[in-house]
N, C-alpha and C positions, 0 to 999 in steps of 0.2 A: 515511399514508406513513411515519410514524416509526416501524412494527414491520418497516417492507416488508425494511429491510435487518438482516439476523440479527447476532449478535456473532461469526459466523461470519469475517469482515471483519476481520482487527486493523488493517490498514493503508492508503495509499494513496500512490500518486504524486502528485507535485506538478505532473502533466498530466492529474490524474482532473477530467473536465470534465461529465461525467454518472454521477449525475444530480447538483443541487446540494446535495439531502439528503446525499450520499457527503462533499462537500468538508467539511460541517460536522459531518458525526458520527463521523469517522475521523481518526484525525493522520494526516501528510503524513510518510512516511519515507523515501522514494527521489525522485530524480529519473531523468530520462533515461540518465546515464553513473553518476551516482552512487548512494550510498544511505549512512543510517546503520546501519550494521549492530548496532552495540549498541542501537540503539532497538527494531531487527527481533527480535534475540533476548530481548531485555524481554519483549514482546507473545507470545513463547512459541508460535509458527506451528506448527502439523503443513506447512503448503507454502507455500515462496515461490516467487514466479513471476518470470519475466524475460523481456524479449523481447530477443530478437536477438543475434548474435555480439559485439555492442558493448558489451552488458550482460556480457562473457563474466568480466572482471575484478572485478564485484560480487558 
């Protein structure tokens, strides 16, 4: 299970709940309304994602 997830991955929410390999081999950079955005651009993304018009301000 430890190749399953590629370094394709730089990040995750702090509501990534599957699988439990993701919670421990990714940092936590967003939450629901929030996020750190200089941690985002550290990690050097080709795509961040967001859900929903709530996310619209992150």
């Amino acid at each position: 299970m430890k190749d399953y997830y590629p370094k394709r991955i730089a990040g995750i929410s702090g509501y990534t709940v599957r699988s439990p390999h993701a919670r421990q081999a990714h940092p936590k950079i967003s939450a629901f309304t929030s996020a750190k955005i200089d941690k985002i651009l550290d990690l050097k993304p080709d795509l961040v994602l967001g859900f929903s018009d709530i996310q619209r301000s992150v």
